[in-house]
C-alpha positions as CSV (number, residue, x, y, z in Angstrom):
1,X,0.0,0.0,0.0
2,X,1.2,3.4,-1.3
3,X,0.1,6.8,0.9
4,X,1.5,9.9,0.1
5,X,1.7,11.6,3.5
6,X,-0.3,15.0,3.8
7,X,3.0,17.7,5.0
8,X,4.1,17.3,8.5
9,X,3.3,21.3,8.9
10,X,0.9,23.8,7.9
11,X,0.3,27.5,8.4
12,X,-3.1,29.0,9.0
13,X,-3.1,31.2,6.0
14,X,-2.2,27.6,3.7
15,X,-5.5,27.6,1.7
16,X,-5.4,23.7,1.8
17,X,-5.0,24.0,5.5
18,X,-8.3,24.8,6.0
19,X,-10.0,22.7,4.1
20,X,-8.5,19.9,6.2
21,X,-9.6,21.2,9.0
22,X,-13.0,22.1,8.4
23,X,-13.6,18.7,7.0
24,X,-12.8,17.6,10.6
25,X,-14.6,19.7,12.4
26,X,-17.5,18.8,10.3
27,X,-17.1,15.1,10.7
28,X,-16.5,15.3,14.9
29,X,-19.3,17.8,14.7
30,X,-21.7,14.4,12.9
31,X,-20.1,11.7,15.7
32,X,-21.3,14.2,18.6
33,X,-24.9,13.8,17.8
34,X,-24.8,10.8,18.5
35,X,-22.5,10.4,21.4
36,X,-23.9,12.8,23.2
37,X,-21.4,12.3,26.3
38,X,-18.0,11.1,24.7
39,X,-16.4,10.7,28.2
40,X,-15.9,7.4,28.7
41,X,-15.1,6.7,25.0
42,X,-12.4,5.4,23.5
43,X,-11.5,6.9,19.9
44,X,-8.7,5.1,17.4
45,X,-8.0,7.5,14.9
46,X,-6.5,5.1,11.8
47,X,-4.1,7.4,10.1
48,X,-4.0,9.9,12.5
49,X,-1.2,12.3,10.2
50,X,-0.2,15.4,12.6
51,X,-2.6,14.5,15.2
52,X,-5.4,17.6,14.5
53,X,-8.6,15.4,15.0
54,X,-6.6,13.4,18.0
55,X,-6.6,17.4,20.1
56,X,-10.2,17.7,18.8
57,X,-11.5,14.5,20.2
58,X,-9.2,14.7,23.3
59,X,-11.3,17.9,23.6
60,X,-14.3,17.1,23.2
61,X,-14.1,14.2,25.6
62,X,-13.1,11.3,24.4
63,X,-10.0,9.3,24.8
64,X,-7.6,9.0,22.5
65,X,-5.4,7.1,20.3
66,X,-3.5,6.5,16.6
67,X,-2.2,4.4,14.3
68,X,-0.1,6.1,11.6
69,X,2.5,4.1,9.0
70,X,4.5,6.9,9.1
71,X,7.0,7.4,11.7
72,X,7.1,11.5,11.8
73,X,3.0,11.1,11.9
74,X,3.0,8.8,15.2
75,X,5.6,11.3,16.3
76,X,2.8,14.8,15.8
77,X,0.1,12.6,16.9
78,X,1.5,11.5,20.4
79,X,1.4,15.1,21.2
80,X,-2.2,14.8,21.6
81,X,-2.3,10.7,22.5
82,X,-0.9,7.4,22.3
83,X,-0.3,7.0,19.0
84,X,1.8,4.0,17.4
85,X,3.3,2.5,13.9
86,X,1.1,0.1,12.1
87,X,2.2,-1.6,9.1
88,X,1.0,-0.6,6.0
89,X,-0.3,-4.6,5.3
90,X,-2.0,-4.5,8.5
91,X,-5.5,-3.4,8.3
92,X,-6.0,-3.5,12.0
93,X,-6.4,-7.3,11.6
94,X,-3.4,-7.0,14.9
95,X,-5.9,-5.5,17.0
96,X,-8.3,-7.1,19.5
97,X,-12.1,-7.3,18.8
98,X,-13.7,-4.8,20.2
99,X,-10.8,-3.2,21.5
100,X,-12.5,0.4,21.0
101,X,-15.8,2.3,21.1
102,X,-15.1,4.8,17.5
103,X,-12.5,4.0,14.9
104,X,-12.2,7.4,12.9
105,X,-10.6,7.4,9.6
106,X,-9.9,10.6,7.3
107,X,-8.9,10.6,3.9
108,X,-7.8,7.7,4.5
109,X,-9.4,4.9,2.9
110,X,-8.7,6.1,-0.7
111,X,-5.3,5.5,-0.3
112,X,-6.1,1.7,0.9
113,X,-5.4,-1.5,-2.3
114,X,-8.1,-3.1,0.0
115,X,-10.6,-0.7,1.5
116,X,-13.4,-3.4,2.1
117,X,-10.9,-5.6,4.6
118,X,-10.4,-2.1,6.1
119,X,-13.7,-1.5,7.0
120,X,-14.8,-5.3,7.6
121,X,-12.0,-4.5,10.1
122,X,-12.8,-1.4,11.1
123,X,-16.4,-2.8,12.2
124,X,-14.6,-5.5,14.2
125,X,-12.2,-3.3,16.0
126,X,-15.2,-0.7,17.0
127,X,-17.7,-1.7,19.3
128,X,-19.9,1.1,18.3
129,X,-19.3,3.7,15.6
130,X,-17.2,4.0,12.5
131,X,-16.5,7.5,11.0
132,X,-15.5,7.7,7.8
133,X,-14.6,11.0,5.6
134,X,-13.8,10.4,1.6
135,X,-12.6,12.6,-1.2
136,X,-16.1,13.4,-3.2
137,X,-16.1,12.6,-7.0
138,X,-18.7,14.6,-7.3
139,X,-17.4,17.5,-6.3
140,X,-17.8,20.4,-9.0
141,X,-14.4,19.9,-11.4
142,X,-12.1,22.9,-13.4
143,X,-13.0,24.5,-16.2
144,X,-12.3,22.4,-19.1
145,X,-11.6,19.4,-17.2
146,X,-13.6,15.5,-18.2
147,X,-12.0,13.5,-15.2
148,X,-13.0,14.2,-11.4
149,X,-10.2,15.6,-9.7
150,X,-7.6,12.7,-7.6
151,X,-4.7,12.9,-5.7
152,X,-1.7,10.9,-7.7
153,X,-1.8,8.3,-4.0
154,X,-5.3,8.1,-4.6
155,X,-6.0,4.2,-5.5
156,X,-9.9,4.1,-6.0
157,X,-12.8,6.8,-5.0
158,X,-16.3,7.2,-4.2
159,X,-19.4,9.5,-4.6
160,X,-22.2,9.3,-1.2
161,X,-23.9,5.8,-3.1
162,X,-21.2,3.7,-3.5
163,X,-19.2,4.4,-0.7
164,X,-22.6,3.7,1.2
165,X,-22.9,0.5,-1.2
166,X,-19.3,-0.7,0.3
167,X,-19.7,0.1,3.8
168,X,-23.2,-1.4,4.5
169,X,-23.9,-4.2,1.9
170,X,-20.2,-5.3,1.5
171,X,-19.1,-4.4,5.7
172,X,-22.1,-5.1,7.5
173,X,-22.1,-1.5,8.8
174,X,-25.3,0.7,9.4
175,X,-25.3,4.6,8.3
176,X,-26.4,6.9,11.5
177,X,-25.5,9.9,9.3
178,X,-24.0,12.1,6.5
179,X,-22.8,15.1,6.4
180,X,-20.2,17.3,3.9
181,X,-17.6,19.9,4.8
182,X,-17.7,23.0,1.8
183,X,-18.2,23.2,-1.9
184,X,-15.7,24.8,-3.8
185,X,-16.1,26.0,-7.6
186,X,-12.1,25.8,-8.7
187,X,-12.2,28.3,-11.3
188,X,-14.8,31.0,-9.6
189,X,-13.2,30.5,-6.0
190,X,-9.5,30.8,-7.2
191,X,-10.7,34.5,-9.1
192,X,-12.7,35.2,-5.7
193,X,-9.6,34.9,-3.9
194,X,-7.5,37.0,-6.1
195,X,-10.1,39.6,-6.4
196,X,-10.9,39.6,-2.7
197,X,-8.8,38.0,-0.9
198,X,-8.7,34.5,1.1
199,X,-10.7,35.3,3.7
200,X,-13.6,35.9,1.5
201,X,-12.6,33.2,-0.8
202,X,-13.6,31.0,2.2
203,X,-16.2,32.3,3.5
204,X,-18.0,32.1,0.5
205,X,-17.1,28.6,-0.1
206,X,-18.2,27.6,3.0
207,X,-21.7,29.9,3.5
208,X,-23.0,30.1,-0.2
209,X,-21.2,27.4,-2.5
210,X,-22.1,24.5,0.7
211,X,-25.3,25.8,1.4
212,X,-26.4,25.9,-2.9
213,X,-24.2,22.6,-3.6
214,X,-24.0,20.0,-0.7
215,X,-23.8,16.4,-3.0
216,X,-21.0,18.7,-4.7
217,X,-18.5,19.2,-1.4
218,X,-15.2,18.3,-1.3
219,X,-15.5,15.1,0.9
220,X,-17.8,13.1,2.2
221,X,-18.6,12.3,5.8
222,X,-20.5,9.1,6.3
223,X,-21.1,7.6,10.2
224,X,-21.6,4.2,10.7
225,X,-22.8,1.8,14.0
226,X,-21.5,-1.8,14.7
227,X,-24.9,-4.0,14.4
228,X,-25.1,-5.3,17.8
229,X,-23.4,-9.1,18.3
C-alpha cells in the first residue's frame, strides 16, 4: 500500500490547511450527535497524520489514540495521545475485537489497495461507531476538465452511493448519518480569492457554494454503528 503523507506542517493562512480542517470539524461535529457524552469513549484515529482530530476529540471528551504508517506522523500525533506505527499490510487485523468504542478514519481509505478488509476491520475493532470521511467525485471539477479531480496516492474513490454501497452491503455497517464539509467551484473561487482575498474566498465557499451545492463538497462524511453481536 502506497500513501502519500499530507506535509508534516501547515500554516493557518495555507488555503489547503483549511480545508482539512473544516472537514474535521464537520465530521466530529456528525459523531457528537450521537455520542452525546464522549467521556468514557475510547476513539482510534486510523491514520492519524499530525494529530489535528486526535486534540479535537481529546477535547471534546473522548480518549484518544492513533495508528499512523509513518513514523514522523505517530511522532505529531503523540502530542495529543498514544499514537503508534502500524504496518501498511496491517488493516487493523493485529488488533483485539472490540478493543475500541469509535475507529475514525480521514482521507484515508482512498489510499487503501483493499478498502473493504479495512472497514470489515474497522467494524470488528469498533464496538460502536465507525466515522469515515472520503474525497467526493462529485465535487464540482475545473473548467475544461472530463475526469473528477484525484490525488496521484489516490488508488480508488467514491461518490455518497457507492461508498454507502461498500460500507453497509459489503461491511455489514449501518449509516447513523451524512454530512459534507464546503463546496468549492475551482475556477470561480481561485478568481474570488484574487479579487478579494482568502478570507472571502472562504467564506463564501463555505456559506454560499455548501449551502447551494451540498452532493457537490469536497468530501464526504458518512457515520456508521457496529450491528449489535
Amino acid at each position: 500500500m502506497k500513501v502519500k503523507h499530507i506535509p508534516y506542517d501547515t500554516k493557518e493562512e495555507d488555503n489547503r490547511s483549511y480545508h482539512e480542517h473544516y472537514w474535521k470539524v464537520r465530521a466530529l461535529q456528525l459523531l457528537l450527535k450521537e455520542v452525546k457524552d464522549p467521556h468514557g469513549f475510547r476513539l482510534l484515529d486510523y491514520g492519524s497524520g499530525r494529530g489535528e482530530f486526535l486534540l479535537m476529540a481529546r477535547d471534546a471528551g473522548f480518549e484518544v489514540s492513533g495508528v499512523d504508517v509513518d513514523e514522523t506522523c505517530v511522532e505529531l500525533s503523540r502530542r495529543f495521545g498514544s499514537a503508534e506505527l502500524i504496518d501498511p499490510e496491517d488493516y487493523l487485523e493485529s488488533f483485539p475485537t472490540g478493543n475500541v468504542d469509535v475507529i475514525s478514519s480521514s482521507h484515508v481509505l482512498e489510499h487503501v489497495e483493499n478498502p473493504r478488509r479495512l472497514l470489515k476491520n474497522m467494524r470488528r475493532v469498533a464496538r460502536r461507531y465507525v466515522l469515515v470521511t472520503v474525497p467526493n467525485l462529485e465535487r464540482f471539477r475545473s473548467l475544461g476538465s472530463h475526469d473528477p479531480w484525484v490525488n496521484e496516492g489516490h488508488l480508488q474513490g467514491w461518490d455518497r452511493e457507492t461508498l454507502s454501497n461498500l460500507a453497509v452491503r459489503h461491511c455489514g455497517l449501518e449509516l447513523v448519518g451524512s454530512s459534507s464539509d464546503m463546496t468549492k467551484i475551482p475556477s470561480l473561487s481561485y478568481r474570488i480569492g484574487r479579487l478579494f482575498g482568502h478570507d472571502v474566498e472562504k467564506a463564501i465557499n463555505l456559506k454560499v457554494f455548501s449551502r447551494l451545492w451540498p452532493r457537490k463538497s469536497l468530501s464526504i462524511i458518512a457515520l456508521y454503528k457496529v450491528p449489535a453481536g
